[in-house]
Residue frames as qw, qx, qy, qz and C-alpha x, y, z in Angstrom:
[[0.339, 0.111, 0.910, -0.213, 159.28, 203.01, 95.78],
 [0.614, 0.597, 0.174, -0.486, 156.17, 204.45, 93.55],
 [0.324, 0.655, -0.524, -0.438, 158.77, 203.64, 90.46],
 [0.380, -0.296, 0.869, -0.111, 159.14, 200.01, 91.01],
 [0.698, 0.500, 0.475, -0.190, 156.13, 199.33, 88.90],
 [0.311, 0.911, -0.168, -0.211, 158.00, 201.48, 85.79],
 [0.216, -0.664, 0.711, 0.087, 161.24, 199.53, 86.41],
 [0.512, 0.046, 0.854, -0.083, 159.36, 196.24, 85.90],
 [0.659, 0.668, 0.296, -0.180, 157.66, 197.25, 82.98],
 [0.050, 0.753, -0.545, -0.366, 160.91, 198.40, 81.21],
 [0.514, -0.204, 0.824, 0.124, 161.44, 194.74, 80.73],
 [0.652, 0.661, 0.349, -0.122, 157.93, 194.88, 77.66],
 [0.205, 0.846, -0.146, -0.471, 160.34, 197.18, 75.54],
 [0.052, 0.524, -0.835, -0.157, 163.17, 194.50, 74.60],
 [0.384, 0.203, 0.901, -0.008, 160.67, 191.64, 74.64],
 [0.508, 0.729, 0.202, -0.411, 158.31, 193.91, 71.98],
 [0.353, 0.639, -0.392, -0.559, 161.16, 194.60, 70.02],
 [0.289, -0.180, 0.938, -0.070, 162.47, 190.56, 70.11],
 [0.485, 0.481, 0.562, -0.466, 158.64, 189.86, 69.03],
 [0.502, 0.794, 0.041, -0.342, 158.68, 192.05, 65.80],
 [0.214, 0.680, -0.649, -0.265, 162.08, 191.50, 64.24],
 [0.581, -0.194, 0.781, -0.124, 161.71, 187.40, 64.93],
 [0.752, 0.545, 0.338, -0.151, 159.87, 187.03, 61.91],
 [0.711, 0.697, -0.073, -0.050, 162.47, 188.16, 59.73],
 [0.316, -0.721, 0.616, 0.030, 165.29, 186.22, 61.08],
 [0.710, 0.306, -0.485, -0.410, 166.32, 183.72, 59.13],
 [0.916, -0.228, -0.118, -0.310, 165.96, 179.83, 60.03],
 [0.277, -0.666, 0.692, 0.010, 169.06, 177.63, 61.28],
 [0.402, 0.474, -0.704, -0.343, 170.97, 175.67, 59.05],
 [0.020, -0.177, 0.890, -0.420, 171.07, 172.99, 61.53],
 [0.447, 0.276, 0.576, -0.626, 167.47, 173.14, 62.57],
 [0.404, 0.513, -0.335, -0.679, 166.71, 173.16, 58.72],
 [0.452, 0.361, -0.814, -0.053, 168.54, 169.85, 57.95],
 [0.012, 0.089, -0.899, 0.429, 168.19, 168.03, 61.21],
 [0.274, 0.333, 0.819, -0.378, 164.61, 168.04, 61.91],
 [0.481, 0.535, 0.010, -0.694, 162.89, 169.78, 58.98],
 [0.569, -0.271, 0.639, 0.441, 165.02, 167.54, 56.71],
 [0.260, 0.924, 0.226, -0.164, 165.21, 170.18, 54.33],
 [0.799, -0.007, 0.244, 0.550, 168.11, 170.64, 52.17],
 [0.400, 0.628, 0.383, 0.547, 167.39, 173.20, 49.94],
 [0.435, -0.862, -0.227, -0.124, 166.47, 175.38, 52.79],
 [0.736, -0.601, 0.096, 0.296, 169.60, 174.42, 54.75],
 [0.670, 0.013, 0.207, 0.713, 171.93, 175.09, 52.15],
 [0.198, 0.722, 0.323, 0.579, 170.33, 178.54, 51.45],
 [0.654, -0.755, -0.032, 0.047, 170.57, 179.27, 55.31],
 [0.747, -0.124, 0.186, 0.626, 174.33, 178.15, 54.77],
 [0.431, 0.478, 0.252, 0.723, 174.77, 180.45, 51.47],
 [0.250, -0.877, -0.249, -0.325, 173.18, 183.55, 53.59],
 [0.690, -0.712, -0.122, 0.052, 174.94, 182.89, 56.29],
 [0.648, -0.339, 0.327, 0.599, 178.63, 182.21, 55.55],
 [0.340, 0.851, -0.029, -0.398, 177.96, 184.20, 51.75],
 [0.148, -0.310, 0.821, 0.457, 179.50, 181.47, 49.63],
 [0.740, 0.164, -0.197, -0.622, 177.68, 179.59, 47.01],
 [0.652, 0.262, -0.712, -0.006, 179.48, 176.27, 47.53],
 [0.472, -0.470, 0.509, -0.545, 178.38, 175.07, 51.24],
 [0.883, 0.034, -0.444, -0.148, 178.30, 171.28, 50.52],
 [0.460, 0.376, -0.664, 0.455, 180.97, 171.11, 52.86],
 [0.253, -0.141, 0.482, -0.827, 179.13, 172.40, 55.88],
 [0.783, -0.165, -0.018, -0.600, 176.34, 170.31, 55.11],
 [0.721, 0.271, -0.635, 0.064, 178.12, 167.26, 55.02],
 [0.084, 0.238, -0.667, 0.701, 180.06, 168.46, 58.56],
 [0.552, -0.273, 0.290, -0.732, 176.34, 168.94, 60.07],
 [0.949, 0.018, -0.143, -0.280, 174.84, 165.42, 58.75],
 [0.601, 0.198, -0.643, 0.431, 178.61, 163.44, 59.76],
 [0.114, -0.226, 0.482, -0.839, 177.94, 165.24, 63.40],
 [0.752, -0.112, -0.089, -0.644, 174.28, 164.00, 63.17],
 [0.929, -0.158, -0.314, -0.114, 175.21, 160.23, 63.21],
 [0.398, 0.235, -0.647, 0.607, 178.35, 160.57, 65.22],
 [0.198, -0.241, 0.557, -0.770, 175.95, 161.72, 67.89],
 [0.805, -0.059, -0.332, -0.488, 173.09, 159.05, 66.93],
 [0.718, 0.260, -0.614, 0.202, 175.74, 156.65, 67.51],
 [0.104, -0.264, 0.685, -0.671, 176.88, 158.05, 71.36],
 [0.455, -0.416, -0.784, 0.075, 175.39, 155.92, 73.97],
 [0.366, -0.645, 0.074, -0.667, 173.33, 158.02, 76.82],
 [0.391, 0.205, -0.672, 0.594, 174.40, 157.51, 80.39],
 [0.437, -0.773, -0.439, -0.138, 172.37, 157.98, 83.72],
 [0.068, -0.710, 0.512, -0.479, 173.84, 159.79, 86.58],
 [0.801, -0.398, 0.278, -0.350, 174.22, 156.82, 88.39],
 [0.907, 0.332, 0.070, 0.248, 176.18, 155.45, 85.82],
 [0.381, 0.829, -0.182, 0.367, 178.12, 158.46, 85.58],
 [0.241, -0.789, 0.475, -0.307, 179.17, 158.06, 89.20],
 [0.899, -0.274, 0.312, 0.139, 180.17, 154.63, 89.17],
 [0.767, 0.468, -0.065, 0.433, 182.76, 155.69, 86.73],
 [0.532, -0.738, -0.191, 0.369, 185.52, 156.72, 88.38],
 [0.527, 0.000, 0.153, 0.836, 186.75, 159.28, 85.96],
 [0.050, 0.547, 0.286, 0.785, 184.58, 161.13, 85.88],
 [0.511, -0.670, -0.538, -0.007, 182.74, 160.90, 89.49],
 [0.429, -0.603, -0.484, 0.467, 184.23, 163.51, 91.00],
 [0.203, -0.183, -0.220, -0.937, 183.52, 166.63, 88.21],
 [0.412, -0.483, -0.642, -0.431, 179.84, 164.89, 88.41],
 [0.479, -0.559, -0.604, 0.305, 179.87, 165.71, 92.46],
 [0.288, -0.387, -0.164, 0.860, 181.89, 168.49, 92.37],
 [0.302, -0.341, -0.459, -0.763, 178.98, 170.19, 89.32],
 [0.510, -0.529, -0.676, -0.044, 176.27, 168.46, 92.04],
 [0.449, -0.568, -0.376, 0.578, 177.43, 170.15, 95.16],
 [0.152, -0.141, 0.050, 0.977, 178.13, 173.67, 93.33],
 [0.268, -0.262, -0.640, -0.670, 174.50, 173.76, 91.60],
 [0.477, -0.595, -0.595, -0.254, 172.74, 172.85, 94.74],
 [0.476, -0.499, -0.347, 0.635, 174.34, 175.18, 97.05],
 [0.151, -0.166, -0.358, -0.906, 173.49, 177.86, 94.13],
 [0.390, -0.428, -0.647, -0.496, 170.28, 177.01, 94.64],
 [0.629, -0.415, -0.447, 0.482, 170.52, 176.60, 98.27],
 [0.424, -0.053, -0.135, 0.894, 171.92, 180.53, 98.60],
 [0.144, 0.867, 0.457, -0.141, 168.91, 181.89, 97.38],
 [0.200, -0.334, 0.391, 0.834, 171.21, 184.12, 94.53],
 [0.146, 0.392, 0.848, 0.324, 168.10, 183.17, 92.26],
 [0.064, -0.840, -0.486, 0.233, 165.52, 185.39, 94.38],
 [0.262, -0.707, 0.134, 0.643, 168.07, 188.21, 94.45]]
């Protein structure tokens, strides 16, 4: 029991190290392009990442993915359950999530 305090602190060691090395991690392409809208950036992110010099492709993929998902319509969950293909993943996710919660596997 006296150790319990020692156990809980272990946790500082991997959040110190997480801390220091963040800085020199480099940025996501994605994050680069999409909301920085930064190119130059993003394609250097690319070239780093994958270690090609030609990544036009991959931007292209990210910014074609961008408006395909502009484009999607958002749903409520009320919608979701008057459809009736899908209403009974959406209950059967509902009931498993709140009987997780419900078990008290969280505390533990």
């Amino acid at each position: 029991e006296p150790r319990w305090p020692f156990l809980f602190g272990v946790i500082i060691v991997p959040a110190l190290v997480q801390v220091v090395i963040l800085p020199f991690l480099p940025e996501s392409p994605r994050y680069l392009l999409l909301e920085k809208h930064n190119t130059r950036m993003a394609e250097k992110a690319f070239q780093t990442f994958l270690g090609k010099d030609d990544v036009s492709q991959e931007v292209e993929e990210v910014l074609a993915e961008s408006r395909v998902q502009r484009n999607t319509k958002l749903v409520s969950v009320l919608q979701l359950l008057k459809t009736r293909a899908v209403r009974w993943q959406v209950i059967t996710v509902v009931v498993t999530m709140g009987c997780y919660q419900l078990c008290g596997l969280n505390a533990v």
